[in-house]
C-alpha positions as a printed NumPy array, in Angstrom:
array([[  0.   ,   0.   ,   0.   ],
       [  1.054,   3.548,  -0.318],
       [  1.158,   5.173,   2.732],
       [  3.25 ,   8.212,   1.977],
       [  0.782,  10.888,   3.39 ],
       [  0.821,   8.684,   6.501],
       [  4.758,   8.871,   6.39 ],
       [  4.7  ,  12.747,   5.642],
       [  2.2  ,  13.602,   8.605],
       [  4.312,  11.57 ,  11.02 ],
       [  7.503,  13.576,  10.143],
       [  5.656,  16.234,  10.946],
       [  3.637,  14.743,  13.779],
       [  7.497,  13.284,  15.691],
       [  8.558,  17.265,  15.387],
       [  5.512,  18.579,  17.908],
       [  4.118,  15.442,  20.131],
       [  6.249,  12.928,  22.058],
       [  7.024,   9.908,  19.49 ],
       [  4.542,  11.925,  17.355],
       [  1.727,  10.395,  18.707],
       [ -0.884,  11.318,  21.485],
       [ -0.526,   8.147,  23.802],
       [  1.657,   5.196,  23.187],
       [ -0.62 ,   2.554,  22.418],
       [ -0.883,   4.621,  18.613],
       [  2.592,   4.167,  18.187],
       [  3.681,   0.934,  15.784],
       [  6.97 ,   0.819,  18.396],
       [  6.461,  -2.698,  19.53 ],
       [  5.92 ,  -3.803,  16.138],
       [  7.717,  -1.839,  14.199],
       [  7.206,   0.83 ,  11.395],
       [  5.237,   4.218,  11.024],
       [  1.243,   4.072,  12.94 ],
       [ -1.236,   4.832,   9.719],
       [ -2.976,   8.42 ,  10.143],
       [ -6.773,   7.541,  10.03 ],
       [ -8.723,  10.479,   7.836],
       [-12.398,   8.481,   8.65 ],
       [-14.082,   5.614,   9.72 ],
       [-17.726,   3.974,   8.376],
       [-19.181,   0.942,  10.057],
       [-16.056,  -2.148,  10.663],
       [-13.99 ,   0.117,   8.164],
       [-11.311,   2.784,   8.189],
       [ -9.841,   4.795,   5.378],
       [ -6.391,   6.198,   6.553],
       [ -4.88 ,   9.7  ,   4.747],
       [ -3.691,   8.294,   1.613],
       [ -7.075,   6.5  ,   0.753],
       [ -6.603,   2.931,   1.697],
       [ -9.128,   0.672,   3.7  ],
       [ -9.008,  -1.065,   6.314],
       [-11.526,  -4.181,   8.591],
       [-11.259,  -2.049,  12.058],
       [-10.348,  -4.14 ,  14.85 ],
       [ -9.493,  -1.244,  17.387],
       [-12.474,   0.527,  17.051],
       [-10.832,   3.24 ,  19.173],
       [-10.427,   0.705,  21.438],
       [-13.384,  -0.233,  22.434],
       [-16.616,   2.107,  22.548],
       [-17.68 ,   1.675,  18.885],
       [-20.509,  -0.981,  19.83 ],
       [-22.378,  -0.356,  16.349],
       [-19.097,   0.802,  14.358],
       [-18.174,   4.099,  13.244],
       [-19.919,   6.897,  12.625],
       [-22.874,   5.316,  13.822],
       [-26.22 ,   7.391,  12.711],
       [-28.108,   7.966,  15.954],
       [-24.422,   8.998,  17.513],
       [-23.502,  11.554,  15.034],
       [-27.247,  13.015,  14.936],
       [-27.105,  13.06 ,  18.984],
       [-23.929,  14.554,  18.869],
       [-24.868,  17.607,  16.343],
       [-28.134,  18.228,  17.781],
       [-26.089,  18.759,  21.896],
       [-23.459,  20.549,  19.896],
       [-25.938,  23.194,  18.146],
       [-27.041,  23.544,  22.057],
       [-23.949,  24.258,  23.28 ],
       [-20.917,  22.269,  23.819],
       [-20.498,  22.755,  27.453],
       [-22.032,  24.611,  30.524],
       [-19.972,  23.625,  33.534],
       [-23.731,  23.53 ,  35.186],
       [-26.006,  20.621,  35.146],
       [-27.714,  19.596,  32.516],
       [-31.095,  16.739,  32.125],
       [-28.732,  14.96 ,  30.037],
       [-26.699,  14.277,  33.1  ],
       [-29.325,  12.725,  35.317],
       [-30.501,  10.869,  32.352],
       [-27.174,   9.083,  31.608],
       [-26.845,   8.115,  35.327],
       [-30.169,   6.861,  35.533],
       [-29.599,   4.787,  32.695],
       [-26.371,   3.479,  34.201],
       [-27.234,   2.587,  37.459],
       [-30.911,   0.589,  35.835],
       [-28.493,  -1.395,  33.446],
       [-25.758,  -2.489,  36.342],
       [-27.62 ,  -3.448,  39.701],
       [-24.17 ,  -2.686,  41.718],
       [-24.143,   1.275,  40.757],
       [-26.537,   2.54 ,  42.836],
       [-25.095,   6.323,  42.818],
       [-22.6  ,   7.226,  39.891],
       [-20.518,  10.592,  39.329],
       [-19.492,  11.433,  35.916],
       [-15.656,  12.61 ,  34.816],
       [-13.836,  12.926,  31.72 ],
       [-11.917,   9.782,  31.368],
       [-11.184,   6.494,  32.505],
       [ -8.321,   7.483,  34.267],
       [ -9.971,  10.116,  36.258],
       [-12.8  ,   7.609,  37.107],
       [-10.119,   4.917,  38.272],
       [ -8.299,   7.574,  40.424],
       [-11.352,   8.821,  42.096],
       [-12.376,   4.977,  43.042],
       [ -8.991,   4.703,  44.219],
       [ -9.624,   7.656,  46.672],
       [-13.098,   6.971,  47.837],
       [-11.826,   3.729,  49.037],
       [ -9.443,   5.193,  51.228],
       [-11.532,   7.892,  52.5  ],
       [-14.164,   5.52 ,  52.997],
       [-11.638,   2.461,  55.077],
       [ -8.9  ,   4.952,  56.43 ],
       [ -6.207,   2.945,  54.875],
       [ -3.68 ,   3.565,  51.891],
       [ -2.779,   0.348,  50.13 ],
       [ -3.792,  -0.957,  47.009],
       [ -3.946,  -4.063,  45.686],
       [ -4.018,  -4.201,  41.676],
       [ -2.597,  -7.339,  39.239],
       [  0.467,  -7.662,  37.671],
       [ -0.285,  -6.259,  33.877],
       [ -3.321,  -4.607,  34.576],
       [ -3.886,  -0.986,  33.191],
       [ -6.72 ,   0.896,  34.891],
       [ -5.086,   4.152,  33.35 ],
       [ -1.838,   6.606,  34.009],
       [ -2.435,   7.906,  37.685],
       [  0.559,   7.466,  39.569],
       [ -0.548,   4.747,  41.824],
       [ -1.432,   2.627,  39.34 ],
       [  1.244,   2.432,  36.8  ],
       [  3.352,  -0.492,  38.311],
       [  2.852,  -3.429,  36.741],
       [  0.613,  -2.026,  34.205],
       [  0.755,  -3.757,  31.082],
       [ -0.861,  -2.268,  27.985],
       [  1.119,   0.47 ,  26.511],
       [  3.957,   0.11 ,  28.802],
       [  4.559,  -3.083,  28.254],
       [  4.395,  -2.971,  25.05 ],
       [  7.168,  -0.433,  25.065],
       [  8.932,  -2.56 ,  27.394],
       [  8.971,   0.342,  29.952],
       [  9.72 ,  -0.234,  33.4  ],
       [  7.537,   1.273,  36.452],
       [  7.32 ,   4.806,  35.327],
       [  9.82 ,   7.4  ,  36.151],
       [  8.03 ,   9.838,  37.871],
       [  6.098,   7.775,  40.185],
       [  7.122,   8.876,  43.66 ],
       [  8.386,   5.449,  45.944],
       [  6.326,   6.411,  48.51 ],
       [  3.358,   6.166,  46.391],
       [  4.487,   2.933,  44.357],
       [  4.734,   1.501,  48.053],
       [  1.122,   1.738,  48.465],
       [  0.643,  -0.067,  45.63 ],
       [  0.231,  -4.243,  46.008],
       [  0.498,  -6.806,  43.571],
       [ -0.19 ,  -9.956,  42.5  ],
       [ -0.527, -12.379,  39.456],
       [ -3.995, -12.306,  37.947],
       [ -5.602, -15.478,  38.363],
       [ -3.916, -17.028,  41.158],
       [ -6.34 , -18.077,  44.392],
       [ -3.638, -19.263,  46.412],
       [ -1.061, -16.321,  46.729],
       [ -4.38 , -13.836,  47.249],
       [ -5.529, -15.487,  50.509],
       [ -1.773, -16.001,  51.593],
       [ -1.757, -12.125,  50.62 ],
       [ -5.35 , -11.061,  52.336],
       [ -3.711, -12.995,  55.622],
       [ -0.794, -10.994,  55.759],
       [ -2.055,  -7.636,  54.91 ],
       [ -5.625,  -7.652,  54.772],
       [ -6.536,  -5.294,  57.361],
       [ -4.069,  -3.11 ,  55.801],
       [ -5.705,  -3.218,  52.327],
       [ -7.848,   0.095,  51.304],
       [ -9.232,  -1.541,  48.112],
       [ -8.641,  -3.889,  44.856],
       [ -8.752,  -2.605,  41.64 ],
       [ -9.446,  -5.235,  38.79 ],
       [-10.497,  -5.744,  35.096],
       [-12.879,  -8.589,  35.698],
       [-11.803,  -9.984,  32.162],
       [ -8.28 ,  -8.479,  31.338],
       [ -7.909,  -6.435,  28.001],
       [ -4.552,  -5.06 ,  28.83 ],
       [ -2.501,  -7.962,  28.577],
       [ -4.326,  -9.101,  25.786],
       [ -7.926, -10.382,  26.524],
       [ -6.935, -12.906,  29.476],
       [-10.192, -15.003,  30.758],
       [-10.947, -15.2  ,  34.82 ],
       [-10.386, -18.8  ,  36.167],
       [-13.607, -20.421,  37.847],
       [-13.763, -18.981,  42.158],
       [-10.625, -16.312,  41.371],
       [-13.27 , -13.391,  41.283],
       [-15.554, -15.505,  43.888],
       [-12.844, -15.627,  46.664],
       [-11.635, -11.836,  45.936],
       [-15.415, -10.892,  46.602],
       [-15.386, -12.748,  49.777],
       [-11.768, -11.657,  50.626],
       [-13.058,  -8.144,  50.233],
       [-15.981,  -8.631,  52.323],
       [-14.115, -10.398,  55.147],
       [-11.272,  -7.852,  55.483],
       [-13.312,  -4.622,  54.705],
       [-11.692,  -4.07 ,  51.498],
       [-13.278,  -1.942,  48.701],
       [-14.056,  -4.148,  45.784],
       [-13.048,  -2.119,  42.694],
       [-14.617,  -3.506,  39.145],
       [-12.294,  -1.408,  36.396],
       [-15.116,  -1.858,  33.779],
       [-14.083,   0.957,  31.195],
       [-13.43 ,  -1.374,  28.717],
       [-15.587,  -4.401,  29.574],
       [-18.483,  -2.469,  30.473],
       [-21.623,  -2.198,  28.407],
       [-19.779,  -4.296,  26.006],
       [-19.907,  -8.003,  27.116],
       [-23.087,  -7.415,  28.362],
       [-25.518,  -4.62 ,  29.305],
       [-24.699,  -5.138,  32.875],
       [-21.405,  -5.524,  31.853],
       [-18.8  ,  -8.385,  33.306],
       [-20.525,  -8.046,  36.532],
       [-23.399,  -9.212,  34.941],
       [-21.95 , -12.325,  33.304],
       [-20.161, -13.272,  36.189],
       [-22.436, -12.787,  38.498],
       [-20.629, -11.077,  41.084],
       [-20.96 ,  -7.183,  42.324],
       [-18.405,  -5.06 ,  43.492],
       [-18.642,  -2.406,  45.844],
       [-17.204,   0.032,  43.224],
       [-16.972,   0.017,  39.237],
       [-15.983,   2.194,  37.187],
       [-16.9  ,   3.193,  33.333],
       [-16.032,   5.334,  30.191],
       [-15.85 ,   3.793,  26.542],
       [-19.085,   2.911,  25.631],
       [-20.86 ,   5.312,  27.869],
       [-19.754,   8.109,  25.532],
       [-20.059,   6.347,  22.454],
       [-16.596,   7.327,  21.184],
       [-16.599,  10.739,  22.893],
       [-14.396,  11.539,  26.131],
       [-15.692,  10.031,  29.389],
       [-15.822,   8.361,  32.259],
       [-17.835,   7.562,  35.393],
       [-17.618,   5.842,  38.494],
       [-20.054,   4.115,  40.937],
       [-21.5  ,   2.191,  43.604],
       [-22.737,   1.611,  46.309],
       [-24.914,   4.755,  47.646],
       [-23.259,   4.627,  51.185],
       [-19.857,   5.043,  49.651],
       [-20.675,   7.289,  46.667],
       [-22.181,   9.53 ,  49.444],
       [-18.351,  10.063,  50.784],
       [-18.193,  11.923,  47.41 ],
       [-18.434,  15.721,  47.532],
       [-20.257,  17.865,  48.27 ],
       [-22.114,  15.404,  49.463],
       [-19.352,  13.837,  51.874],
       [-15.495,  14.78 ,  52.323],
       [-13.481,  12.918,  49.596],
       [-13.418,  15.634,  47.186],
       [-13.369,  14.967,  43.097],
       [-14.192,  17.305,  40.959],
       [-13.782,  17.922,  36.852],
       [-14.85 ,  21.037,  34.911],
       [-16.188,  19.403,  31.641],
       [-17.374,  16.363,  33.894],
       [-20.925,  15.347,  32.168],
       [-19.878,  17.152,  29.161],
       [-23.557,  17.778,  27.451],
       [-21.906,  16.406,  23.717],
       [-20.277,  13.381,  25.915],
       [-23.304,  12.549,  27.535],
       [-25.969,  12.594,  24.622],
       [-23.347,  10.467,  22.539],
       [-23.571,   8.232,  25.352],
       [-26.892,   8.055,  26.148],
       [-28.01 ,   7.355,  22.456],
       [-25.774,   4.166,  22.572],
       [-26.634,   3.075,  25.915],
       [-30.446,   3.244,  24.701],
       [-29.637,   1.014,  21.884],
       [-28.412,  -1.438,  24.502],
       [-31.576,  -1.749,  26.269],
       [-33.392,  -4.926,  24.155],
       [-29.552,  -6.844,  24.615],
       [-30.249,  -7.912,  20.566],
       [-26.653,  -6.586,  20.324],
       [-25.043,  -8.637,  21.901],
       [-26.185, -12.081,  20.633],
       [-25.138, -10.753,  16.66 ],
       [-21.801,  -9.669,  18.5  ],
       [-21.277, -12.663,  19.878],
       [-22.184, -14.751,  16.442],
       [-19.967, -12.833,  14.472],
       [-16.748, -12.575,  16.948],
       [-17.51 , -16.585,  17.419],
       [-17.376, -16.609,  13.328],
       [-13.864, -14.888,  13.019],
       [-11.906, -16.224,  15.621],
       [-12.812, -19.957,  15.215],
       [-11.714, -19.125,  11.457],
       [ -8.742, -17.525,  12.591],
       [ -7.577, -20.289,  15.417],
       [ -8.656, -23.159,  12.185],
       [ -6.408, -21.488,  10.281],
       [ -3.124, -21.226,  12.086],
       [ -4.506, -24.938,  13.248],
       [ -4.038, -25.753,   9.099],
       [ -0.459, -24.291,   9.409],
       [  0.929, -26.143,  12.292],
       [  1.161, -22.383,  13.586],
       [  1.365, -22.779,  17.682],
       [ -1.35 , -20.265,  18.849],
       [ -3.891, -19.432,  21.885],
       [ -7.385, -17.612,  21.357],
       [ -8.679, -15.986,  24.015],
       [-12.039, -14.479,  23.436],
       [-15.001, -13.479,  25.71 ],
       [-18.328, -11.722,  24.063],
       [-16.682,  -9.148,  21.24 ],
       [-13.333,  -9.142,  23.138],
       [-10.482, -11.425,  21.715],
       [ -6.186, -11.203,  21.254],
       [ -4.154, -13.925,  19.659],
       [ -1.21 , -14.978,  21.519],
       [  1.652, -17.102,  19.614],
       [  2.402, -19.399,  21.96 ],
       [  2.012, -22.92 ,  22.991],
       [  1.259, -22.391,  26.282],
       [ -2.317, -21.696,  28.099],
       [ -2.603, -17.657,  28.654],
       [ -3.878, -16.601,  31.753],
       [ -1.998, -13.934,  33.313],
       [  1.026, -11.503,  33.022],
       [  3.864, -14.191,  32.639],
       [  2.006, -16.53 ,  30.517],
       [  1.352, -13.724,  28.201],
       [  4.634, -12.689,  28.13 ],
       [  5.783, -15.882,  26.282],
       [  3.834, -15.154,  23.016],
       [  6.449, -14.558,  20.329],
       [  5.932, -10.711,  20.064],
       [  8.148, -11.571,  16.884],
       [  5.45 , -13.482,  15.347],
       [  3.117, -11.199,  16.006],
       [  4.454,  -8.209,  14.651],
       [  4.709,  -9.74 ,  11.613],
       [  1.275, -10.874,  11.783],
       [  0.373,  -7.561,  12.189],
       [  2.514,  -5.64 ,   9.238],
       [  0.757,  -8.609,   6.953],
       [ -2.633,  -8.199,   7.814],
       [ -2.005,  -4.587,   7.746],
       [ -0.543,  -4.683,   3.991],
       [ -4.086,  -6.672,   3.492],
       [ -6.145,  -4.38 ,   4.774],
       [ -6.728,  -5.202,   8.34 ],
       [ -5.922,  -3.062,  10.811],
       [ -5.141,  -4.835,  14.615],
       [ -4.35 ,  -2.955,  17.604],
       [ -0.237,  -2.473,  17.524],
       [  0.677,  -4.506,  20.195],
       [  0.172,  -8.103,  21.512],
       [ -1.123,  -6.829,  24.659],
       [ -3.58 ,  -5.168,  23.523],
       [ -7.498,  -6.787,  23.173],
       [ -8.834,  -6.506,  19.619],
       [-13.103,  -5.683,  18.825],
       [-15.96 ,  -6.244,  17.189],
       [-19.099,  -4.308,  16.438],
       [-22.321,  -4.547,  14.99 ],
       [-21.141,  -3.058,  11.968],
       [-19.016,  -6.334,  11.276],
       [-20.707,  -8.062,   8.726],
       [-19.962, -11.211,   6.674],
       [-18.177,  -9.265,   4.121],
       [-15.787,  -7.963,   7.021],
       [-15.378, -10.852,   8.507],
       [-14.861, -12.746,   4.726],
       [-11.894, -10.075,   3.841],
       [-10.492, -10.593,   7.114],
       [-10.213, -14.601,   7.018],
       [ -8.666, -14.424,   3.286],
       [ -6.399, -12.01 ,   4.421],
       [ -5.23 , -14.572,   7.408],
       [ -5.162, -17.223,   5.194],
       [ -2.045, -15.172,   3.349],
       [  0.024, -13.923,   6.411],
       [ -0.545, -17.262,   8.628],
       [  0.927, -19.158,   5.73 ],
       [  3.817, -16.739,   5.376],
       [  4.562, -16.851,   9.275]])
């Protein structure tokens, strides 16, 4: 393909932003190459700045439920914007959007709204140490629940992708506070919870991992940190900004069947536009001011755009129809994906839960941060480059969970397999 407006704008880009790019998961650094300057998306496609297509399996990383430039989005969007594109007062749009949160996941009983899903990750982080008096934090090796200084050791995502250590800049006496432990394993949480349990503020968690990858919660793990939690006082902490309102209305809580005491959201509740919330339980979201004394505050928090973006997707939600044509068509692709590296001997895993799925090169099971770290990031980046060259476009990184929407049809999924079909027998 020729990508030489792509190339141009990157010069250009490398001159004025850090590794010319806005946040490191854009960059093509762990595989290699220039990142592809998008110009517009429409449904499962996008068309970067020199014309070419591509089958979108980012989807800017996961809020695009029903694909790009979705109809009742954009027509949501224009009509807020033509009101006015922010207030820094509230709006009905506000109260709407946490109504319609809290009826979808029986856990949130009181939500606030911010900007992002790092701000709504921070704030949890804080309310559960105003609300237990304590300061550690226990969080799972190659997690990401966003770049707040607490929680960017062992983060996965981005930084491991980068093969960054803990980040410089990260005061030790705030790393200290920070706990951690492989996802996944049972036995080294209790002996944990026995040592330090009373010491323990909260735990933070992606109740299925995207940040390593999509890695797939072992029968009891989540079951025993509930009741862990519980027994110890600990603030339960459900990082759902990318999980939630996509593997299920309810999100993972609701496929699991388990509620935390917190969760937290952004993604699909602003259907592609900045935002984030958290929530929970009302006696603890009532330690939130000015209601309580654990102050959090944001000025373009329930941004009236954000929020009617949000609230047109969340609507669309309501009949769960959505979800059983996403999980037909993400069942479709990645059986055809794991049959074909099956054909060519090619030693693979395939996790995949609801429209969520990565595909590790490996031979062993993948189920946490050192398992996924023996996938042959090699492999993969040439898996990538080839698919790319095809006209499929992957998230850049083998930590990194890939998506499906609506907007995936046969066609999609058709160009994708044939395109496979070439690389995998190449590899």
């Amino acid at each position: 393909m020729n990508r030489s407006r792509s190339h141009d704008l990157f010069q250009r880009a490398r001159e004025r932003s850090p590794g010319g790019v806005n946040s490191p998961v854009r960059a093509f650094r762990g595989v290699g190459g220039e990142p592809v300057f998008i110009e517009r998306g429409e449904g499962a496609w996008m068309f970067d700045a020199d014309g070419n297509r591509y089958v979108d399996y980012v989807g800017s990383w996961g809020p695009l439920l029903f694909g790009h430039a979705w109809k009742p989005v954009i027509d949501a969007v224009c009509a807020a914007a033509a009101r006015g594109t922010s207030f820094g007062a509230p709006h009905a749009g506000e109260v709407d959007i946490a109504e319609a949160i809290c009826a979808a996941v029986p856990s949130v009983e009181m939500v606030r709204l911010v900007s992002s899903g790092t701000e709504a990750t921070s704030a949890a982080i804080r309310l559960a140490r105003a609300a237990t008096g304590r300061d550690r934090i226990l969080k799972f090796a190659g997690c990401y629940h966003g770049a707040a200084d607490p929680l960017l050791v062992k983060a996965g995502s981005g930084v491991e992708t980068l093969g960054l250590p803990d980040s410089p800049g990260v005061p030790a006496g705030v790393a200290a506070n920070t706990l951690t432990l492989p996802f996944n394993d049972v036995e080294r949480l209790e002996e944990l919870f026995t040592r330090h349990g009373e010491t323990i503020a909260g735990v933070i968690v992606e109740p299925v991992v995207g940040n390593m990858g999509v890695l797939i919660p072992k029968p009891g793990f989540h079951e025993k940190l509930r009741e862990l939690c519980t027994t110890y006082g600990a603030v339960l902490i459900w990082d759902e900004v990318m999980t939630g309102f996509r593997l299920a209305r309810g999100g993972a809580q609701e496929r699991l069947g388990i509620r935390p005491d917190l969760s937290t959201f952004g993604k699909v509740i602003g259907g592609g536009l900045p935002v984030g919330a958290f929530g929970g339980k009302r006696d603890l979201m009532k330690l939130v001011a000015p209601e309580g004394p654990m102050y959090q505050a944001g000025t373009l928090s329930g941004n009236p755009v954000s929020v009617a973006a949000g609230l047109a997707m969340l609507r669309a939600l309501e009949d769960g129809k959505v979800y059983e044509a996403l999980e037909r068509t993400s069942a479709r692709l990645c059986d055809g994906l794991s049959a074909l590296a099956k054909e060519k001997g090619i030693p693979h895993v395939l996790n995949r839960v609801g429209s969520m799925w990565t595909m590790y090169f490996t031979d062993r099971e993948v189920f946490d941060y050192d398992s996924a770290k023996t996938s042959d990031t090699a492999r993969f980046g040439r898996f990538f480059h080839g698919l790319l060259d095809r006209g499929v476009y992957l998230p850049p990184s083998q930590f990194e969970a890939a998506f499906v929407s609506a907007a995936h049809d046969d066609a999609a999924i058709d160009h994708t397999l044939e395109a496979a079909r070439g690389v995998l027998a190449s590899l």
